[in-house]
NUDREN-932590 format. One line per 10 residues: number of its first residue (from 1); their letters; for each residue z negated, x negated, y negated of C-alpha. Coordinates in steps of 0.1 Angstrom, whole numbers, always signed. Each point is the difference from the previous one (the first is absolute). Layout:
BEGIN
NUM> a> Z:X:Y ~ ...
***
This chain:
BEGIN
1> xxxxxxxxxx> +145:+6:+286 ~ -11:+5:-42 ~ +0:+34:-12 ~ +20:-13:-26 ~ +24:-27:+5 ~ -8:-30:-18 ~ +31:-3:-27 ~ +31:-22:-2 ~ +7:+10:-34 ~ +0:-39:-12
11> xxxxxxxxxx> +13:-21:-31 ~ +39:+4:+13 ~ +0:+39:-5 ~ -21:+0:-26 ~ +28:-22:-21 ~ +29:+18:+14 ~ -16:+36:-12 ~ -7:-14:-34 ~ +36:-15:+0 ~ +15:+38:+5
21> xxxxxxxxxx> -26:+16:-20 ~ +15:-19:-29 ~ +31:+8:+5 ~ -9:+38:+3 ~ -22:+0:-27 ~ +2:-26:-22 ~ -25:-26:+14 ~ -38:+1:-1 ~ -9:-6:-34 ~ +2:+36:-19
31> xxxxxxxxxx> +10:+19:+30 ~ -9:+29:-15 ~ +26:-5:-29 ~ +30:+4:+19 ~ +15:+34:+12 ~ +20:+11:+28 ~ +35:-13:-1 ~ +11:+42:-7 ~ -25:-1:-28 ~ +10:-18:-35
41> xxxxxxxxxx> -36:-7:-19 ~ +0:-16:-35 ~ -31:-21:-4 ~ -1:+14:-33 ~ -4:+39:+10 ~ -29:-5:+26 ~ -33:+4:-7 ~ -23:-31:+2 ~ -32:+9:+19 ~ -27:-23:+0
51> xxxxxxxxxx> -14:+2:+35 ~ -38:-16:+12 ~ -6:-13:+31 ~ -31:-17:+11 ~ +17:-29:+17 ~ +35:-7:+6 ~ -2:+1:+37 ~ -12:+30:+17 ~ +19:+17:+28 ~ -21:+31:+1
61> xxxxxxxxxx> +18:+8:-37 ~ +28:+4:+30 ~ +18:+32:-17 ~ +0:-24:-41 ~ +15:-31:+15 ~ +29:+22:+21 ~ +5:+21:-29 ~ +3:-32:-24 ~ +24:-21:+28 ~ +20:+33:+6
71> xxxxxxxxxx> +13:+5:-36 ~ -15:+30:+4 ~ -19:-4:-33 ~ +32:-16:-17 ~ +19:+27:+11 ~ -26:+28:-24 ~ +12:-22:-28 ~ -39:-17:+3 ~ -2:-40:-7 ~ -38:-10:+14
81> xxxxxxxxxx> -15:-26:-15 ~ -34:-12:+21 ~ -27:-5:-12 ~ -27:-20:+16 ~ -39:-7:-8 ~ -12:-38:-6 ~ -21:+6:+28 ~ +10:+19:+33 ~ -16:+34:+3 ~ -12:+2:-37
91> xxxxxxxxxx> +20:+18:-33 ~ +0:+34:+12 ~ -8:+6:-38 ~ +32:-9:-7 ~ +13:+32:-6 ~ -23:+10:-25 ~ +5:-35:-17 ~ +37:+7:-9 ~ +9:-22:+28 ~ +17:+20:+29
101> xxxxxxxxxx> +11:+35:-2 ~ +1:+5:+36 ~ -28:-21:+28 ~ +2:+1:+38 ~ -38:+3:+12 ~ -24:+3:+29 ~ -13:+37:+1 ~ -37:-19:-7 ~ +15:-19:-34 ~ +12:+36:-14
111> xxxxxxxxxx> -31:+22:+15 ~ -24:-22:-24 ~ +24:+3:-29 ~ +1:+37:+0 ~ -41:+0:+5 ~ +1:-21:-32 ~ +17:+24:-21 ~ +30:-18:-3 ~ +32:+24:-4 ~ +19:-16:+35
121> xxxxxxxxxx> +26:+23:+17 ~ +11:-1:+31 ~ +31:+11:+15 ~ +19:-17:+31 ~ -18:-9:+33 ~ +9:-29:+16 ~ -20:-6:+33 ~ -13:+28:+16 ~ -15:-13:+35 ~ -20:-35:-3
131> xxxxxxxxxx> +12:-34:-3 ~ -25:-11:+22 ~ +0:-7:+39 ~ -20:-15:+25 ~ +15:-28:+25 ~ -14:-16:+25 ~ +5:-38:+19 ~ +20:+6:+25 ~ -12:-18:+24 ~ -32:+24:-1
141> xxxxxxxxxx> +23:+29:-1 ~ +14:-10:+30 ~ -39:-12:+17 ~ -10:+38:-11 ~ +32:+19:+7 ~ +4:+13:-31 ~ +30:+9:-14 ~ +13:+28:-30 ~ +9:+23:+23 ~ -32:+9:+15
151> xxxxxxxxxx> -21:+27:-16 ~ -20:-9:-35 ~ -33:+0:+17 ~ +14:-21:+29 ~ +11:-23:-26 ~ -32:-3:-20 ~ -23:+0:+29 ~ +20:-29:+16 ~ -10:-19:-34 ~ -40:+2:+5
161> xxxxxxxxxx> -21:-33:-5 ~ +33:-17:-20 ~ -2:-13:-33 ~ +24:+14:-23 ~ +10:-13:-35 ~ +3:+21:-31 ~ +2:-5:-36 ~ -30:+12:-20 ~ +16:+33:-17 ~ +12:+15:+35
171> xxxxxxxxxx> -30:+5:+20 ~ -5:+38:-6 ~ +37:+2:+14 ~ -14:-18:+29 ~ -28:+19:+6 ~ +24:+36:-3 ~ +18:-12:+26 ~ -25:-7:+27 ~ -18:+32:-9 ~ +32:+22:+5
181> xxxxxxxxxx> -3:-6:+36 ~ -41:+2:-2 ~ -11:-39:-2 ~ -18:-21:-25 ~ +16:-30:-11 ~ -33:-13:-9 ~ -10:-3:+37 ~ +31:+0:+19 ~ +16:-31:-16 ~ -5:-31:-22
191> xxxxxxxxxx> +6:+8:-33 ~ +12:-34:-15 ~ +9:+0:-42 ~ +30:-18:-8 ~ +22:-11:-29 ~ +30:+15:+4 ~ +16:-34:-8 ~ -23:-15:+26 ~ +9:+26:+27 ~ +27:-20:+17
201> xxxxxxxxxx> -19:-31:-4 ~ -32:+19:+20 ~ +25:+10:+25 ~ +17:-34:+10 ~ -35:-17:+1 ~ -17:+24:+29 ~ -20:+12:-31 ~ +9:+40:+9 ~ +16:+16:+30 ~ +10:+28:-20
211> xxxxxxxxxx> +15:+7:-39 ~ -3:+31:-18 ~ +25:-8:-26 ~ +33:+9:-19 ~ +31:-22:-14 ~ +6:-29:-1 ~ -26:-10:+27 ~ +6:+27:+23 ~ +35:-8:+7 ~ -9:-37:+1
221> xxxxxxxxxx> -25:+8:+27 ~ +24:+22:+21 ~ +33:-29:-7 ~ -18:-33:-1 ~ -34:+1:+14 ~ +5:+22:+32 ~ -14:+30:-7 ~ +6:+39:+10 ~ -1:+28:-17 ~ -27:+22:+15
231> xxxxxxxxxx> -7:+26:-27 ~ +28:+17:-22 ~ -15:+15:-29 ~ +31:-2:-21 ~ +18:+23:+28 ~ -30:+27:-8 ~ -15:-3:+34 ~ -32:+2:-15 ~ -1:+35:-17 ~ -30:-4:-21
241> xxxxxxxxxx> +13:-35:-14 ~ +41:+15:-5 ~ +18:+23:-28 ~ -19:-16:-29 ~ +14:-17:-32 ~ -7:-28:+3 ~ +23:-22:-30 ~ +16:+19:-24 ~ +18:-2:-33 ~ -18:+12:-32
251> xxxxxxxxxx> +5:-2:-39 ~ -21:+15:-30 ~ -1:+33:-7 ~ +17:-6:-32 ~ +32:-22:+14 ~ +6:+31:+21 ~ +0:+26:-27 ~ +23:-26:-20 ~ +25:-10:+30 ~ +3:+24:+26
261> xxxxxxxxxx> +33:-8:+5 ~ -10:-37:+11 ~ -25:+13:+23 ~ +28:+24:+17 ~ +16:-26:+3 ~ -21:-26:+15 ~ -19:+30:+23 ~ +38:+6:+14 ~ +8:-38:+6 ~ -29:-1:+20
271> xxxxxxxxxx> +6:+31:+17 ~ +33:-18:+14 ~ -16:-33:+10 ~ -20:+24:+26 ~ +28:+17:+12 ~ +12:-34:+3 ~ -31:-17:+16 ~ +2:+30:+31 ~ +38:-5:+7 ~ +10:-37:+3
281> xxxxxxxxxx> -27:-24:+0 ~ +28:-26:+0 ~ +11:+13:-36 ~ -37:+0:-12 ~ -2:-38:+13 ~ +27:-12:-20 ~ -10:+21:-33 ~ -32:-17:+4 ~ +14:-32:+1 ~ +22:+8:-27
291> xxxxxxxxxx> -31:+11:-24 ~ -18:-30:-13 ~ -30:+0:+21 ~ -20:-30:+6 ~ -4:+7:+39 ~ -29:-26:+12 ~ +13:+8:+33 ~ +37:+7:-1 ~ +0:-5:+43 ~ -17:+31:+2
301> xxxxxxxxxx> +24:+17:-21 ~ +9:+27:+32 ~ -31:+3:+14 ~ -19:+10:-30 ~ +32:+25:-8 ~ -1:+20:+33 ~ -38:-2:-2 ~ -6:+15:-35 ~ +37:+26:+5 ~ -24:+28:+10
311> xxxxxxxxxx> -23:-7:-24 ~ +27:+7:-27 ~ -2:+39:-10 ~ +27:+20:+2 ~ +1:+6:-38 ~ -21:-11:-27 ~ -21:+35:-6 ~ -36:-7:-11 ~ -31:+21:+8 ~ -36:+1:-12
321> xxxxxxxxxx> -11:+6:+34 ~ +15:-33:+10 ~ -19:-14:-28 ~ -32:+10:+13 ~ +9:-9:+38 ~ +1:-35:-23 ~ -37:+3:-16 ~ -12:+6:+39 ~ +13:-32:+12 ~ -7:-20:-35
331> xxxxxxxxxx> +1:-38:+6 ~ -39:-14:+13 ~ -5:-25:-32 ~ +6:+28:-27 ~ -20:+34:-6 ~ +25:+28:+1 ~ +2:+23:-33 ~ -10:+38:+5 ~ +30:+21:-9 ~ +1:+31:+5
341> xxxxxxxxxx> +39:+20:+3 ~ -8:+13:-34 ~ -2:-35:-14 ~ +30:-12:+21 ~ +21:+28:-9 ~ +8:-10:-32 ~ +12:-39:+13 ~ +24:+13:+31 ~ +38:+10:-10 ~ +27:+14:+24
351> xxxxxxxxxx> +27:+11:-27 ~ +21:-27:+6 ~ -2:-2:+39 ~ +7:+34:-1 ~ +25:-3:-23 ~ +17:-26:+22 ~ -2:+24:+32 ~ +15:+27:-18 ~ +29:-23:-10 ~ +11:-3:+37
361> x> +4:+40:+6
***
């Protein structure tokens, strides 16, 4: 039996939860413009808020693209334009080009802008436990008894001799995993580098037995290429890998003095796309949907969801501890800056998260 049943979340529901998407919300295409129907918004008293994104279609910005498809940010009075880079992964100058006032980044991409002086501040947290999880072929699940149920070690041990595929930024993640339960990666499996756009491709052709990888090619492995999930790190399982910051949302220094409002705002409409994201999964499916994201693998819409749920944190408070648990883990192909909590201090804002709580009580 798979760990995690392979998906029939196929073209018909995909079109029938865009078709009532729209009519909830206005249709995909500026999603975040429209308002709940208790909610009157003139487009000409919101806030534009030019918003960076690496690439149009990551699912581990989980807590943006709910927020966005929710109304959530139409409902602060915020209209996001996106903003994307020529080439995926580059631009995070932008915003100190007078091109975005607010970027969504990897914890690496705004680590190395604070170590270079630039005035970056950071102040919602959007993935706390890692994108990341190990499956296996589960036919060789099956041949080892292995399943996620067993005990970590159990789980690892049972992997010995296999080759595993992993991208070439991920590797120290790896290796943290197999030394929390006192093995060597090195020794005890294949370490195999992989593209993450050539991850599935490894899989289907007997190249791997195993991926280490996030979305889109984790779900694909678990929906279309029958795989299990053996290791859960976005569940937490592995303490020394969970309660990180892993994405968050940052601006300059100086857009913060100037619009604190906005960032309220936009810190609070995040803050509800959580909350959303831990109560109806459904819901979160349909916002997605509903957002304008260019899913490369809209099948594995629900599994990637309910995988990445308890990754989501339960609000959008940032830490400079969590920022260091980063620098530990720093991707393999880059050198990880030395910053010390003096020289992080300064880049790490909870006013508005705070802010937000207090607005519940």
């Amino acid at each position: 039996m798979r760990l995690l049943r392979k998906s029939d979340f196929g073209h018909c529901l995909c079109v029938t939860a865009l078709v009532l998407a729209a009519l909830l919300l206005g249709g995909c295409e500026g999603a975040d413009k429209q308002a709940p129907a208790n909610t009157v918004v003139s487009p000409t008293e919101s806030d534009k808020v030019r918003v960076f994104l690496q690439d149009p279609n990551n699912l581990q910005f989980l807590n943006f693209w709910v927020a966005r498809g929710a109304g959530f940010f139409a409902a602060e009075d915020l209209e996001l334009e996106l903003v994307f880079p020529p080439n995926a992964g580059k631009g995070d100058q932008f915003l100190f080009k007078g091109k975005a006032d607010i970027a969504v980044l990897p914890r690496p991409t705004y680590l190395k802008l604070i170590d270079q002086g630039q005035p970056v501040l950071v102040f919602a947290n959007l993935l706390q436990n890692d994108p990341i999880n190990l499956v296996l072929r589960e036919n060789l699940a099956e041949q080892r008894g292995l399943s996620v149920d067993m005990p970590l070690k159990a789980r690892l041990e049972g992997l010995k001799g296999l080759r595993v595929g992993v991208a070439p930024g991920p590797p120290p993640r790896l290796r943290e995993l197999f030394a929390s339960v006192g093995m060597d990666a090195d020794t005890d499996i294949q370490i195999v580098l992989v593209r993450g756009p050539d991850q599935n491709e490894a899989f289907e052709q007997d190249k791997v037995d195993a991926l280490y990888a996030h979305t889109p090619y984790v779900e694909k492995a678990l929906v279309a290429q029958g795989a299990v999930l053996l290791v859960n790190q976005s569940a937490g399982e592995v303490p020394t890998l969970a309660h990180r910051e892993i994405h968050a949302m940052v601006t300059t220094q100086a857009y913060a003095r100037e619009h604190p409002d906005i960032l309220l705002r936009l810190t609070r409409a995040i803050y509800k796309a959580q909350q959303l994201i831990h109560t109806d999964q459904g819901a979160a499916r349909e916002a997605i949907l509903a957002s304008g994201i260019e899913m490369e693998f809209p099948a594995g819409l629900e599994t990637i969801v309910a995988l990445y749920a308890p990754a989501v944190p339960d609000t959008p408070a940032v830490s400079i501890a969590g920022a260091q648990r980063e620098l530990e883990l720093f991707p393999a192909k880059h050198k990880a800056p030395e910053l010390s909590d003096a020289r992080l201090a300064p880049h790490v804002d909870n006013q508005f998260v705070e802010a937000v709580l207090a607005g519940e009580h």
